[in-house]
N, C-alpha and C positions, 0 to 999 in steps of 0.2 A: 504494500500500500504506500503512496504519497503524496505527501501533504503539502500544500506551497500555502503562500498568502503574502500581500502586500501591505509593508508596515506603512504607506505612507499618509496614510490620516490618522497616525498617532499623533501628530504633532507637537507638542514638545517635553509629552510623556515620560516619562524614567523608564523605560524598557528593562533596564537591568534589574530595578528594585521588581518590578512584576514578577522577573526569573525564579530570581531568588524564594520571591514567596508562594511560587509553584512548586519550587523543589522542595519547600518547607510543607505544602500542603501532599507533595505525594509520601514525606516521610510519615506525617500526621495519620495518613491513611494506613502504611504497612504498621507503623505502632499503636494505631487506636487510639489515639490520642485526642482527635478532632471532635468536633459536633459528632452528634450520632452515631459516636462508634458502634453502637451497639447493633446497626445494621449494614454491617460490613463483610457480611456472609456470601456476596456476591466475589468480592475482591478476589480471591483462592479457589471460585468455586468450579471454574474450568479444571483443575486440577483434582480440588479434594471434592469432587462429588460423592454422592452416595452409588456405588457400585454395585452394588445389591439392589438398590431399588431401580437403579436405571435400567438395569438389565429384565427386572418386572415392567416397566416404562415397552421395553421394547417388544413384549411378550403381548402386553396388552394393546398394541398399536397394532401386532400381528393377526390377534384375535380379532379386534374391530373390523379390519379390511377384509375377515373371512367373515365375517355373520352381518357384514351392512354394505347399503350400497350409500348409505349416507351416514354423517357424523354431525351434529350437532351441539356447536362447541359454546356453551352460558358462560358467559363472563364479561366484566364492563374494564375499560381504562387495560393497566398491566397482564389483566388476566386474559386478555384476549389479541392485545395491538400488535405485538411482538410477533404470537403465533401465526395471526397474520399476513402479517409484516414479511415473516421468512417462507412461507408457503408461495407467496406471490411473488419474489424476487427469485424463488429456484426454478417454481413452476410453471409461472406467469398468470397474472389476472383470469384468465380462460382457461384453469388447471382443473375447473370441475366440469367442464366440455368434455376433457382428455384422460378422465381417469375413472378407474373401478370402485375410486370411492370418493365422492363429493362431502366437502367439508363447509359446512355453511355456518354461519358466531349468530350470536341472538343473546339476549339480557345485556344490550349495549344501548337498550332505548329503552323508551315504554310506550313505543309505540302501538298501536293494537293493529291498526293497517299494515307495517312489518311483520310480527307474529302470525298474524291468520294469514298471512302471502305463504310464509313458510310452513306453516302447519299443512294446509293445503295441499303442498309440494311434497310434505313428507309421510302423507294418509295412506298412500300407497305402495308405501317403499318401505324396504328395511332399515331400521334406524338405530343407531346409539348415540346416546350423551355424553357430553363429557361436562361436569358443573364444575367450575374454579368459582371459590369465594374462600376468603382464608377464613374469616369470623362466621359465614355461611346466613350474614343476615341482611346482604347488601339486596335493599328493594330489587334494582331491575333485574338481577341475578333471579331471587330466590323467587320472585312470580311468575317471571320463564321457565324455570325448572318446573314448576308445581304445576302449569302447563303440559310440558314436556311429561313428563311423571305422569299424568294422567292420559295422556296421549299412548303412551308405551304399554301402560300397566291397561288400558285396554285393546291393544292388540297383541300381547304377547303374556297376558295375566300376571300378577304379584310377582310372582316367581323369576317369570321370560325376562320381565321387565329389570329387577334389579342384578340379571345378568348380561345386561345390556346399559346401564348405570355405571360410570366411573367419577368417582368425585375425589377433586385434587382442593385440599384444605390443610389447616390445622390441626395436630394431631392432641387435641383436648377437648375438654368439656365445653370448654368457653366459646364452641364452634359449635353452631347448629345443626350444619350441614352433616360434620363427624358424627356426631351423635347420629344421626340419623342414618350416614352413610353404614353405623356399626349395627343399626335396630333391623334395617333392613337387608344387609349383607352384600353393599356396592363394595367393590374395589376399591383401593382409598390410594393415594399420591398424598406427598408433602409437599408443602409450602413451608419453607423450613421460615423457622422466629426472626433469623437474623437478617432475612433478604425482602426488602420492600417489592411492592408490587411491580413497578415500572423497574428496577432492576434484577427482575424474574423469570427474564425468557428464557436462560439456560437451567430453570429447573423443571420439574415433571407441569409447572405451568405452562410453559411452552413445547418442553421434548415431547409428551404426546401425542396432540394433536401436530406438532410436526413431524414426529415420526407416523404418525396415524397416513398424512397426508405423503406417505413416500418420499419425501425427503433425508437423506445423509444426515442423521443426528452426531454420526459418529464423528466425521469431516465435520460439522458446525461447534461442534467442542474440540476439536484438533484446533481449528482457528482462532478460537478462542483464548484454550490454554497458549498457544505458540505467540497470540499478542501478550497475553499475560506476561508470561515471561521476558518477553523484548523490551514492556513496559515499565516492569520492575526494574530495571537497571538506571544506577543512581546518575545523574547528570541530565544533557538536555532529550526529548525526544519529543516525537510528531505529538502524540497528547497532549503535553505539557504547553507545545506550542500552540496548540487549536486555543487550550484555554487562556493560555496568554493572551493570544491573538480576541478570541472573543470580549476579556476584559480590558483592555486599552482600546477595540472599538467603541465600548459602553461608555468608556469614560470620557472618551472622547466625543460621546453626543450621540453616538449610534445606538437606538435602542433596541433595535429591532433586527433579527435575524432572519435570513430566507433562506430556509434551506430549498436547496433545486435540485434535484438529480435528471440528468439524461437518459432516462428510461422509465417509461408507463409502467413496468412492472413493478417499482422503486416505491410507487404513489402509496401504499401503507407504509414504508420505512419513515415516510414523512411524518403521517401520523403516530408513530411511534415515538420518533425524536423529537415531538411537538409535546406529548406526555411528558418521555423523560428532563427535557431542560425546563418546559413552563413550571411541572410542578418542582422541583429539586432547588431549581433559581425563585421562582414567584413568591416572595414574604420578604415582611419586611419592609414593604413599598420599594423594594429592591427590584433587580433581574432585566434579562437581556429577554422582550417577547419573541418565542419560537413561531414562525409563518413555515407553511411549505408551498410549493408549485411544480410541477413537471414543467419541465423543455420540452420540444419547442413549443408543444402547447400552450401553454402560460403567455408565453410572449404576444401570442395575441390574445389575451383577458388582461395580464398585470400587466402587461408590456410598458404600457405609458406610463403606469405610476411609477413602475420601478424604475424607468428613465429620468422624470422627471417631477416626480411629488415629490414630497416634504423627505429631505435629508437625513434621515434618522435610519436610513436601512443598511447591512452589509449583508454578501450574500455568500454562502456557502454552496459550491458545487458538487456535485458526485456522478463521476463518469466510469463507465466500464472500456478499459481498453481492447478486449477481444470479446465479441459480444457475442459469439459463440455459430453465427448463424449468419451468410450475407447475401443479399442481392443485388445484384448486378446492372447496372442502367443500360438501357443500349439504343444507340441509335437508331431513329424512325426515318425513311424516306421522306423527303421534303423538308425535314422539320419542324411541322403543324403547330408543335406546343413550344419550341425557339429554345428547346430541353439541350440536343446533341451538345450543347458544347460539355455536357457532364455524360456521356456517350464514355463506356467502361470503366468508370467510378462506382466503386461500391457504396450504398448508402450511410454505412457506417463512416465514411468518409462527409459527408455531406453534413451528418449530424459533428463530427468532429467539429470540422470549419466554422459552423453554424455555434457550437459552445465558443471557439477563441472568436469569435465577431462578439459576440456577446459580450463575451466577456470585458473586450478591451471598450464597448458604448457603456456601456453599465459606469465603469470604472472612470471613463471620461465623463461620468452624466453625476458622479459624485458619489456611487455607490462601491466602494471595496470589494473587493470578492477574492474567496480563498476556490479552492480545489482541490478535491480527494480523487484520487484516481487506482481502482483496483483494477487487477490484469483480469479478473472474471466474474461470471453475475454467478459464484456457486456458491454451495455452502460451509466451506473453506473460508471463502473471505469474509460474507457475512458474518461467521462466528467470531473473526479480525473485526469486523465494522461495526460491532455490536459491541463489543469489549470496548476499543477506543473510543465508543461512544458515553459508555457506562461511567471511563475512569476520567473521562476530559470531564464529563459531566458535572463528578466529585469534588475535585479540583476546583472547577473554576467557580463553585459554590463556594467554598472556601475563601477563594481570592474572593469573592462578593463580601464573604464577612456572615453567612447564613448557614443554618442546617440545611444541607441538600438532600438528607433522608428522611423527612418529616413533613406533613404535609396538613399542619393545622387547618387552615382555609378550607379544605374540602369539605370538614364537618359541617359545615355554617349551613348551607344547604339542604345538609341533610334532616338538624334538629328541627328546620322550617317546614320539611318536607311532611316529616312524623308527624308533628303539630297540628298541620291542615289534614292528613288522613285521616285523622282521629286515631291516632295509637295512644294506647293508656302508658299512663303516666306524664302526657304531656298537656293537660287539661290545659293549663294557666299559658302556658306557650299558644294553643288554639285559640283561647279568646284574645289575647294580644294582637294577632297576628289578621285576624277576623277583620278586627276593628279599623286593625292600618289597610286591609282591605278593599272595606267598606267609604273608606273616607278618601281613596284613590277614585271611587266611580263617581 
């Protein structure tokens, strides 16, 4: 993998003093010493996985593709972006056109119009669940399940059904889901204590359902552990400098990041790294906001602003050097469409040229921009691109001056949410909230 980026709208920043307090914050991170050490489970975990259960992980991803022609994967935020994320980037966006087993996420809305689309599609097929919830009490999770759950336990009876149930949670009481998954007799996964949601893809929340989905779990932890290792090493490296680079943008006025990749199948890694820095950075009235777009798409919907709105943007690229697959242009007689002069040029050519044009108006129109570039779109690098995403993430929470594993703000919504459903216990919260209601209409 590599990393560029141009320092020249740091303007007259201390660049050294930054270095320094990045290598202070990667030492903080290997001795636990920082905020949140106490969820630093991800750091090691390409390495110290649990090997006994992965290899259950990989037993059960076996089973699913023999007894379903569909997988139904309940989870919202961490428990679902990731697996996503890596499904569509090995397999591509149109990977349940081309395969024996369709993998389709749900308890990511509350929406009832998505639900019964899927429900619909899944009456007549063979199905399994897979439910991620660590606490096992997250609304749009736990009412999709109990959905789902009722859907199964009437076509395949009590029994069929919770052999067709896998639930990846917390392994205690304090978990509804566990509980339940031990009353009824689902297959259970950890969510191990020490690893937050958003930095969860490399445990049984993500290996499942992407091993489920045929994807190389084995090669996406190879790449993982192998940046692990390159990252530990004491002095300067591409991390350290992503988060450099991101905080001397910040401070320098840039608030806002865009991340872009060169490839449609990319478009949930966006979503992904849009979770990971919003929440890790956001507190505090702190943080650099996470945007995403595809190439060349984008360029005609954002194209203008990012050219030419309001200066606060820098943008991150991600390009795949050998994209596995190419087509060839070829000259027409006449020249009708006035194309020939790009007559035996491959397209991945055309996208290339098409990112450095861009790249140098962007930069000339006020807007920064760095560049990642892996040698392939497989599950090798991702497990690389996910780790340097995890550990710059860390980092540069740190340089902010913030807990990057904690995620206060998200409650706030939630106790609003309880309140207005009418869940007991929050009587006083309902009528408060009634009131500010009513005095809004």
């Amino acid at each position: 993998m590599a990393f560029n980026f141009d320092s020249t709208y740091s303007g007259d920043l201390d660049i050294q003093s930054l270095v320094q307090q990045a290598k202070q914050a990667l030492q903080d991170l290997k001795n636990a010493t920082g905020k949140g050490s106490d969820f630093l489970g991800w750091l090691t975990l390409p390495r110290d996985y649990d090997k006994e259960e992965y290899a259950r992980i990989k037993l059960a991803a076996q089973k699913i593709r023999g007894q379903s022609q569909v997988l139904v994967v309940i989870g919202i935020g961490g428990s679902y972006l990731g697996a996503r994320a890596a499904i569509e980037f090995v397999k591509s966006q149109t990977h349940n056109q081309n395969s024996d087993l369709e993998v389709y996420f749900a308890g990511n809305s509350l929406s009832s119009k998505a639900l019964s689309n899927l429900l619909d599609y899944c009456k007549d097929k063979d199905v399994c669940v897979n439910v991620i919830s660590k606490s096992g009490t997250t609304t749009e999770c736990s009412v999709v399940f109990r959905v789902f759950k009722e859907l199964l336990e009437n076509k395949y009876g009590k029994a069929g059904a919770a052999e067709r149930i896998y639930a990846t949670t917390e392994y205690s009481r304090r978990s509804k889901l566990y509980e339940l998954a031990q009353k009824e007799g689902y297959e259970c996964f950890l969510v191990p204590d020490p690893v937050g949601g958003r930095y969860s893809v490399l445990t049984a929340v993500g290996l499942l359902p992407i091993a489920a989905a045929g994807v190389n779990t084995d090669a996406l932890l190879k790449g993982a552990c192998d940046a692990m290792e390159h990252y530990a090493k004491d002095g300067d490296n591409d991390a350290l400098r992503y988060a450099i680079m991101r905080n001397l943008y910040y401070k320098a006025g840039k608030k806002l990041e865009i991340f872009a990749p060169w490839e449609p199948d990319f478009t949930m890694l966006g979503e992904w790294f849009k979770q990971l820095f919003g929440e890790s950075e956001g507190k505090e009235n702190k943080g650099v906001f996470p945007a995403s777009v595809v190439y060349t798409t984008d360029l005609h919907s954002m194209g203008q602003y990012i050219q030419e709105g309001e200066r606060t943007l820098f943008e991150t690229m991600l390009a795949v050097k050998n994209c596995g697959s190419e087509i060839l242009l070829k000259e027409e007689e006449g020249d009708p469409d006035g194309l020939n002069f790009l007559g035996g040029k491959p397209l991945s050519f055309l996208n290339k040229q098409a990112m450095e044009a861009t790249r140098i108006a962007h930069f000339d129109g006020g807007v920064p921009n760095a560049l990642i570039e892996i040698d392939r779109a497989d599950e090798y690098h991702l497990g690389w691109l996910f780790y340097f995403f995890m550990l710059s993430c860390a980092v540069s929470g740190y340089l902010l001056g913030v807990n990057p594993f904690d995620q206060p703000g998200v409650e706030e919504y939630k106790v609003n949410m309880f309140a207005l459903l009418g869940k007991p216990g929050f009587e006083k919260q309902r009528e408060i909230l009634t009131q500010r209601i009513e005095s809004l209409c």
